[in-house]
VOGU-3710 file (C-alpha; in Angstrom, 3 decimals, decimal comma):
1> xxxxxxxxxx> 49,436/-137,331/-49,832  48,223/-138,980/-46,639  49,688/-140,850/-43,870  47,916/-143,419/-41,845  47,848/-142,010/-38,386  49,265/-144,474/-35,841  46,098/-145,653/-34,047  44,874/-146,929/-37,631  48,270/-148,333/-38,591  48,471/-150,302/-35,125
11> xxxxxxxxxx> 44,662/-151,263/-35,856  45,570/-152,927/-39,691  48,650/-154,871/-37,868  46,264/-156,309/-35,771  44,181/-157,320/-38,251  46,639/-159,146/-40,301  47,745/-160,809/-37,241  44,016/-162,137/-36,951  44,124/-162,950/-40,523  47,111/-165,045/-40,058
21> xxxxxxxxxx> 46,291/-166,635/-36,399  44,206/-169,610/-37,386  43,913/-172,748/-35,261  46,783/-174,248/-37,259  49,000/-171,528/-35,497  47,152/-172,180/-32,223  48,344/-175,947/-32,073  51,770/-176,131/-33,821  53,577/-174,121/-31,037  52,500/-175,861/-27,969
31> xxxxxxxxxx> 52,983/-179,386/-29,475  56,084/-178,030/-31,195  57,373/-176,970/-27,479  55,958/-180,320/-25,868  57,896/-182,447/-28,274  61,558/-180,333/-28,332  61,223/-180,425/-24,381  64,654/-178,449/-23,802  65,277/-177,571/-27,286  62,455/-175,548/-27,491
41> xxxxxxxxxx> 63,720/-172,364/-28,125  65,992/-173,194/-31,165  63,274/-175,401/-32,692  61,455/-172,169/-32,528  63,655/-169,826/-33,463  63,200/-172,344/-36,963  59,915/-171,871/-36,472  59,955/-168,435/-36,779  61,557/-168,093/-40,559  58,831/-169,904/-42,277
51> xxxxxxxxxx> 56,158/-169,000/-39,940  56,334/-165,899/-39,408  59,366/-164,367/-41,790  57,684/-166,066/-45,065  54,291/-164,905/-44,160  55,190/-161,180/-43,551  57,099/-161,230/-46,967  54,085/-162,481/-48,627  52,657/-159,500/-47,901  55,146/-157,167/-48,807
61> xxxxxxxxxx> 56,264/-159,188/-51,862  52,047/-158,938/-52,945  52,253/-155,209/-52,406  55,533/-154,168/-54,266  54,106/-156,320/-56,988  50,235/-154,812/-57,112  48,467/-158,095/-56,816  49,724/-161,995/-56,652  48,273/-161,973/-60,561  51,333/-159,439/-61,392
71> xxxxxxxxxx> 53,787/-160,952/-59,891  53,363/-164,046/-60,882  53,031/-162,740/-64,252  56,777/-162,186/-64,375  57,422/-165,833/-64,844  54,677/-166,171/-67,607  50,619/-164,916/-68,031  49,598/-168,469/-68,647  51,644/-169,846/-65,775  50,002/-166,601/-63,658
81> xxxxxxxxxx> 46,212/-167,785/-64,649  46,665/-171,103/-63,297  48,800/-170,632/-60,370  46,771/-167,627/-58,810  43,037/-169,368/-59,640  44,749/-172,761/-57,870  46,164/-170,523/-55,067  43,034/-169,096/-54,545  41,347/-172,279/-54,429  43,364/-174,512/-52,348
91> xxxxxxxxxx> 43,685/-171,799/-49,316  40,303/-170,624/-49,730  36,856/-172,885/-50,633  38,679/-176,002/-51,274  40,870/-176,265/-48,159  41,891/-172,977/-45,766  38,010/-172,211/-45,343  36,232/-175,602/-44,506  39,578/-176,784/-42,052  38,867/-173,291/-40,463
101> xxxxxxxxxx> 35,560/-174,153/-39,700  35,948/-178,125/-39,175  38,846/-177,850/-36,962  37,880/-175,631/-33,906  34,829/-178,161/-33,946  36,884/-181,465/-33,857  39,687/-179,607/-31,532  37,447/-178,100/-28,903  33,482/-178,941/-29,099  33,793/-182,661/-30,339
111> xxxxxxxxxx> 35,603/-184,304/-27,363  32,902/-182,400/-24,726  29,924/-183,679/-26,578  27,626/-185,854/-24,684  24,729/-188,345/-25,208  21,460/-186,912/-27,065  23,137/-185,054/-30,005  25,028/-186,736/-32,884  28,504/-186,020/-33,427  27,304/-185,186/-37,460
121> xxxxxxxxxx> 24,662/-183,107/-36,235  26,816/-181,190/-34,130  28,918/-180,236/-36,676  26,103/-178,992/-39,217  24,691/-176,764/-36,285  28,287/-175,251/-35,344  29,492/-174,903/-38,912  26,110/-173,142/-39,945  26,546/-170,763/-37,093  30,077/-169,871/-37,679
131> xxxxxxxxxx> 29,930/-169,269/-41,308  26,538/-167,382/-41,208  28,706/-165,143/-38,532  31,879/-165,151/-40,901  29,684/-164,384/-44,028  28,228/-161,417/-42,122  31,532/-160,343/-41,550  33,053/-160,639/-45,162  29,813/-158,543/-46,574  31,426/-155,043/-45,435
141> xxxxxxxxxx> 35,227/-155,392/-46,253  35,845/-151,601/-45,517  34,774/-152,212/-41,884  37,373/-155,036/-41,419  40,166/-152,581/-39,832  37,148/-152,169/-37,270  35,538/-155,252/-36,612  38,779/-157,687/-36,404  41,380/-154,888/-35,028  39,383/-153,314/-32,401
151> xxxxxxxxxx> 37,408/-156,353/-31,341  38,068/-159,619/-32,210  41,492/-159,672/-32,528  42,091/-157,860/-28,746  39,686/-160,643/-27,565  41,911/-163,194/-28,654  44,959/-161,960/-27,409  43,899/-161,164/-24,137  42,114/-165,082/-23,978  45,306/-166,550/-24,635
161> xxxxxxxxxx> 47,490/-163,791/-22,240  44,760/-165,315/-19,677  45,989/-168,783/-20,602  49,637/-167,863/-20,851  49,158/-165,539/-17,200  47,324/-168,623/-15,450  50,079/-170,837/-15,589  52,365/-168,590/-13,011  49,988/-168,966/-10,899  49,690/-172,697/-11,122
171> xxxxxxxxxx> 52,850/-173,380/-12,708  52,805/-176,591/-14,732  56,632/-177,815/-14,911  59,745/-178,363/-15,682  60,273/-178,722/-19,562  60,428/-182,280/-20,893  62,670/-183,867/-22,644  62,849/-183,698/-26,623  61,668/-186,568/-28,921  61,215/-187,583/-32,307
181> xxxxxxxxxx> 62,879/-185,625/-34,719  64,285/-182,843/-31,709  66,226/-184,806/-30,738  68,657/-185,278/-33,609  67,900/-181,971/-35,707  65,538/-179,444/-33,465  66,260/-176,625/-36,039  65,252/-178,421/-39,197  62,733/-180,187/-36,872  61,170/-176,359/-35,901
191> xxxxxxxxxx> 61,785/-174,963/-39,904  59,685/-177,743/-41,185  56,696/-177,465/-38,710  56,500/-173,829/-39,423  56,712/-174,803/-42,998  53,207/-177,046/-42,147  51,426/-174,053/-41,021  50,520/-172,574/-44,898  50,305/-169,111/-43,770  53,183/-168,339/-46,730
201> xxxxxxxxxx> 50,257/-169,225/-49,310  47,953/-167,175/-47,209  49,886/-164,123/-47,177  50,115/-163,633/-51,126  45,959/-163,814/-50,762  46,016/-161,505/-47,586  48,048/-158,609/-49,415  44,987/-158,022/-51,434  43,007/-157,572/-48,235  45,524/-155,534/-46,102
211> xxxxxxxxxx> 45,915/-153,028/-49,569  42,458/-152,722/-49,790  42,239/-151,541/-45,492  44,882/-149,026/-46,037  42,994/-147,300/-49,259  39,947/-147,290/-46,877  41,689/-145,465/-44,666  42,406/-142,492/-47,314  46,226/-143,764/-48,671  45,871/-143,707/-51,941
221> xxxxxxxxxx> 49,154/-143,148/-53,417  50,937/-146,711/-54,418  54,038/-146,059/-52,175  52,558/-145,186/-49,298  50,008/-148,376/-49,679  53,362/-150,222/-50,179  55,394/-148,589/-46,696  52,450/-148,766/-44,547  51,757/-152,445/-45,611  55,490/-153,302/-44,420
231> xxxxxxxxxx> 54,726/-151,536/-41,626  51,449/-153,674/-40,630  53,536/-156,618/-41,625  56,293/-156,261/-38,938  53,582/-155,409/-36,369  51,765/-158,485/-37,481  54,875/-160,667/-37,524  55,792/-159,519/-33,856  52,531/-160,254/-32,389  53,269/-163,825/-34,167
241> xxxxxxxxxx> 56,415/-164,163/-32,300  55,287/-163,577/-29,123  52,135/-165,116/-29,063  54,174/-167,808/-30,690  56,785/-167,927/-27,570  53,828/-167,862/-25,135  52,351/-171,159/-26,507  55,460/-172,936/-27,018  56,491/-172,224/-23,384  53,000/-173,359/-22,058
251> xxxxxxxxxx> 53,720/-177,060/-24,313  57,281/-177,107/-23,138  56,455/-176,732/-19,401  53,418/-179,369/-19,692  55,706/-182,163/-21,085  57,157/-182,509/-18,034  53,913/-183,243/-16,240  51,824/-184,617/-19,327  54,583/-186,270/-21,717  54,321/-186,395/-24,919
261> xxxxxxxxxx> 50,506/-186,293/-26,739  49,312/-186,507/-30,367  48,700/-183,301/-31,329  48,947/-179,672/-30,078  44,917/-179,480/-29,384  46,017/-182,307/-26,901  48,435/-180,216/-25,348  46,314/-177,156/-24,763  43,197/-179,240/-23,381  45,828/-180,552/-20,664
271> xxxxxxxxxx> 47,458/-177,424/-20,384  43,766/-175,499/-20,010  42,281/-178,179/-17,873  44,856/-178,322/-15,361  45,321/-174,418/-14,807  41,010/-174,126/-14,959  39,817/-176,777/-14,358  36,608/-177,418/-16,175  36,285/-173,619/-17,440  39,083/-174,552/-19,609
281> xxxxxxxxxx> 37,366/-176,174/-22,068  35,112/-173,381/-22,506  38,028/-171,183/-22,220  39,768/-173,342/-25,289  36,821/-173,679/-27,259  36,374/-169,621/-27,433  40,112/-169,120/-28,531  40,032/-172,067/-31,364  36,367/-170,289/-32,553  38,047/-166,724/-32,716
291> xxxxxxxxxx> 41,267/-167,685/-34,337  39,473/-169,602/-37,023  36,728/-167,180/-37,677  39,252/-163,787/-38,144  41,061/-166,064/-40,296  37,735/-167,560/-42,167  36,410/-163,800/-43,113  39,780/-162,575/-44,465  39,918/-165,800/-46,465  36,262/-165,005/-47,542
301> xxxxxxxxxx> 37,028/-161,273/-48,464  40,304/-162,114/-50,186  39,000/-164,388/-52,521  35,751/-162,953/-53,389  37,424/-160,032/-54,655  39,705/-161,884/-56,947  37,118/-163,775/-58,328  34,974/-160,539/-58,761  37,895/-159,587/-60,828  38,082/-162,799/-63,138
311> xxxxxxxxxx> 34,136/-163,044/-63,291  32,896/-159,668/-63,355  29,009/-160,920/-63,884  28,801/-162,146/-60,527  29,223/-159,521/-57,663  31,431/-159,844/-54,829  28,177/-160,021/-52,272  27,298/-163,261/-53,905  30,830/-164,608/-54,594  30,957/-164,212/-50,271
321> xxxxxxxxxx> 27,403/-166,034/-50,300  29,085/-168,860/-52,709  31,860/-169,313/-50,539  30,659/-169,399/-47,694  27,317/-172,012/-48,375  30,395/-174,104/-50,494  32,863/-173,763/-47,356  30,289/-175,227/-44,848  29,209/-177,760/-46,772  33,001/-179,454/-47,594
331> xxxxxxxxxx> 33,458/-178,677/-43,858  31,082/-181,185/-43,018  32,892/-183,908/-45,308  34,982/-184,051/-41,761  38,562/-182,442/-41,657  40,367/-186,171/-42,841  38,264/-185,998/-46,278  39,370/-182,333/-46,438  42,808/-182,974/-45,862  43,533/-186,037/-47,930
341> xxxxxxxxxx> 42,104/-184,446/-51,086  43,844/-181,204/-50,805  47,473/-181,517/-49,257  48,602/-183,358/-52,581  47,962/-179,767/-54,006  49,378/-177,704/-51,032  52,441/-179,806/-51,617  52,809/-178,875/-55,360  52,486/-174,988/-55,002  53,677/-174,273/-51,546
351> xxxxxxxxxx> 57,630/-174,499/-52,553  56,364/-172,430/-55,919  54,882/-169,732/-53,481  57,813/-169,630/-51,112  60,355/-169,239/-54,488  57,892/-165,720/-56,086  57,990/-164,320/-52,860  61,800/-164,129/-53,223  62,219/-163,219/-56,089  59,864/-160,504/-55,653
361> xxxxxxxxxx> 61,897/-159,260/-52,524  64,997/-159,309/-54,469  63,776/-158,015/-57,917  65,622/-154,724/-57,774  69,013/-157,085/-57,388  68,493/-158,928/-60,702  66,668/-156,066/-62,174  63,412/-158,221/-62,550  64,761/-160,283/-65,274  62,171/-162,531/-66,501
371> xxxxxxxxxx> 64,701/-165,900/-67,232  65,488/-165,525/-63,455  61,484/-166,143/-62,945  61,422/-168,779/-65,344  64,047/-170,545/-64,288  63,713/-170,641/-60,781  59,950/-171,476/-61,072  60,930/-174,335/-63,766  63,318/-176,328/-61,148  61,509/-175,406/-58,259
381> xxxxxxxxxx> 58,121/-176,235/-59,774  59,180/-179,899/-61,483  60,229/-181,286/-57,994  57,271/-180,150/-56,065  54,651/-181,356/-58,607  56,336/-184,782/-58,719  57,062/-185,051/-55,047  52,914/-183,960/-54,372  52,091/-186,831/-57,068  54,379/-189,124/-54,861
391> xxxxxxxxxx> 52,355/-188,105/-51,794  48,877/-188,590/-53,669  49,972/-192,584/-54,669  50,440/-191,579/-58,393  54,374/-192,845/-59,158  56,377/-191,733/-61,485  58,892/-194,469/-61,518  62,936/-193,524/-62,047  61,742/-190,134/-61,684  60,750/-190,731/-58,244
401> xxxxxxxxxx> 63,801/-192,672/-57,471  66,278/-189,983/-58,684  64,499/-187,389/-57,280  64,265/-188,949/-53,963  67,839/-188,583/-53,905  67,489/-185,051/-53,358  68,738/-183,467/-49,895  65,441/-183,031/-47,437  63,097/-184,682/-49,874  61,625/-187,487/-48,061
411> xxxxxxxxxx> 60,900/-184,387/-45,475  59,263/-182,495/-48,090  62,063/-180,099/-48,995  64,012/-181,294/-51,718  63,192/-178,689/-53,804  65,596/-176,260/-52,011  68,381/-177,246/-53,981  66,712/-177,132/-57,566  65,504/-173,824/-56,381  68,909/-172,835/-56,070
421> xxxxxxxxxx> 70,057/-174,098/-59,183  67,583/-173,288/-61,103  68,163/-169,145/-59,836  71,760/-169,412/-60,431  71,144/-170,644/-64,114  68,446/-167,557/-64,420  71,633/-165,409/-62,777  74,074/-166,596/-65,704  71,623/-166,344/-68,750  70,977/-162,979/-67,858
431> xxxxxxxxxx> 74,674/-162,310/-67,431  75,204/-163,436/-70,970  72,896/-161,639/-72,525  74,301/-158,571/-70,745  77,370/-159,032/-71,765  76,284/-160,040/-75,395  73,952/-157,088/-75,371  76,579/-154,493/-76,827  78,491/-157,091/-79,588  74,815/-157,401/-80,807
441> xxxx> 74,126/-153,702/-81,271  77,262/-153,069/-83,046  76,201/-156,066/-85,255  73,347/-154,676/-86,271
//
């Protein structure tokens, strides 16, 4: 039996961070901290349970469970086929890959482009690059621990402690006041934004990836794969947090001098170009290029290996090669196309996602009782699918309007309290049958 030894284990955590840190997580916090002004830090104290506490349970949830396929199993195998091929699909080729290679483009290359060069042109040249780079990458997944802990990842994090240190010395503000939806509800404002940033669908794909580093490393035995993965997932998770804190602070401060802006990319090109000057953009470009590539190659890796698994012809060097040539060429349909095709989707499984992961945590409370699963799934699953159809223009007449009733659903979460019900139901079934169990063995 073998531990990890503490460099490696600090080495893994910093990978999954990179995994995680995509430009979605670069440009939530700053606008999220721009638009709560004052309430900042309870908006992101929100922000934190379904950014960063969903995410590291994911992971966790994946390992107990030995694979999303298993664990989703426990609600039914033909329910499992479909759920884990459209997980894969929606956070990897079809949407997580190309918006990780469209969106440092559009964010921080697009707006600096000058006369001689086509904007469409552009984008072909710096999407080839990046996923030649990011397909390099994916080919050796034992050397991930390596080439993301010990150099990409430290690269980011000391790019954005640059951005984060630069602002004492050129302090931007005061923090701004909070609008929109801050103002009225900052928590639910913050839980829903951290909601947006998908990394709770990424995580069940991810545990696949962070299992495989620790076997690399010589941990063989399932328990150990299981502890150690925890371990990288706290280590991950605080990283999040404070990197997290860092950008949020740097948005709040700059809505006092900026007000309010469209997006968080907006944010950090003020924020950047104030405190550097024209290096800034450089500087900006760099970070939303290494956030989205670390996250690109453990998208890469995670699904090629599941779909070596389902499609055992085809090896996992040209599943990476499939990807990769598929991903750059939907990233050049332009990050709207992207977007509008595959959110309706995100929408329907996203709430189904958050619901497995936990149950899986809590498993050993209702003894992994399969009509828990089922029911759970069942409620959680029927609102989701019909409020992604909504979203997508398809209507579903008095079925939209009674749904719509539902608590939080025009804000995407009405399927909290059918979750709810629908485990409680699961809860009393399997109390019934327990207490039924004994009259029916003395029956027979």
């Amino acid at each position: 039996m073998k531990d990890l030894r503490k460099k490696d284990l600090l080495l893994i955590g910093l990978m999954l961070f990179s995994l995680f840190f995509g430009a979605g997580n670069l440009i939530f916090p700053p606008f999220l901290g721009q638009s709560a002004g004052g309430a900042t830090w309870k908006a992101l104290g929100a922000f934190f349970i379904t950014a960063v506490g969903f995410p590291v349970l994911g992971v966790v949830a994946v390992a107990k469970s030995s694979g999303l396929n298993n664990l989703a199993r426990r609600v039914n195998p033909t329910f499992a086929a479909v759920f884990t091929v459209l997980i894969y699909l929606s956070i990897g080729p079809c949407l997580g890959i190309p918006r990780a290679g469209s969106l440092p483009f559009e964010m921080a290359v697009a707006p600096y482009l000058q006369g001689g060069i086509s904007k469409t042109l552009a984008l072909f040249l710096y999407t080839l690059v990046f996923f030649m780079i990011a397909y390099w990458l994916s080919l050796s997944p034992n050397k991930l621990v390596d080439r993301l802990g010990k150099f990409l990842t430290p690269s980011l994090l000391v790019l954005i402690l640059v951005m984060f240190l630069g602002s004492f010395f050129k302090p931007l503000g005061n923090y701004g006041l909070a609008t929109g939806g801050y103002v009225k509800s900052s928590f639910v404002k913050g839980f829903l934004e951290g909601y947006l940033t998908m990394d709770t669908i990424a995580a069940l794909n991810f545990g696949i990836v962070i299992a495989m580093a620790i076997k690399s490393k010589g941990v063989t035995e399932e328990k150990r794969v299981i502890s150690t993965s925890i371990k990288a997932g706290l280590i991950a998770g605080t990283l999040l947090i404070v990197i997290y804190s860092m950008l949020a602070h740097l948005g709040a401060s700059s809505g006092g001098r900026f007000g309010a802006t469209k997006n968080g990319a907006e944010t950090l090109t003020n924020v950047t170009t104030y405190i550097f000057g024209n290096y800034g953009a450089i500087l900006l470009a760099v970070i939303f290029t290494l956030a989205c590539l670390t996250t690109s190659v453990g998208l890469i890796t995670s699904c090629s290996k599941y779909f070596c698994t389902i499609s055992k012809k085809i090896t996992y060097k040209t599943w990476t090669r499939i990807l990769s040539v598929s991903s750059m060429c939907l990233a050049n349909m332009g990050l709207t196309k992207i977007l509008a095709v595959s959110v309706p989707v995100l929408n329907a499984i996203y709430p189904i996602a958050i619901m497995l992961i936990v149950l899986a945590v809590l498993d050993n409370v209702f003894k992994g009782e399969s009509v828990v699963y089922k029911c759970t799934i069942l409620f959680t699953g029927v609102v989701s699918v019909v409020y992604a159809l909504s979203q997508a223009g398809i209507g579903l007449g008095v079925v939209n309007k009674v749904f719509s009733k539902l608590p939080l659903y025009s804000e995407g979460l009405g399927w909290l309290l059918p979750a709810v019900l629908g485990m409680a139901l699961g809860l009393a079934i399997m109390c019934k049958n327990v207490v039924l169990a004994p009259k029916e063995v003395l029956d027979n």
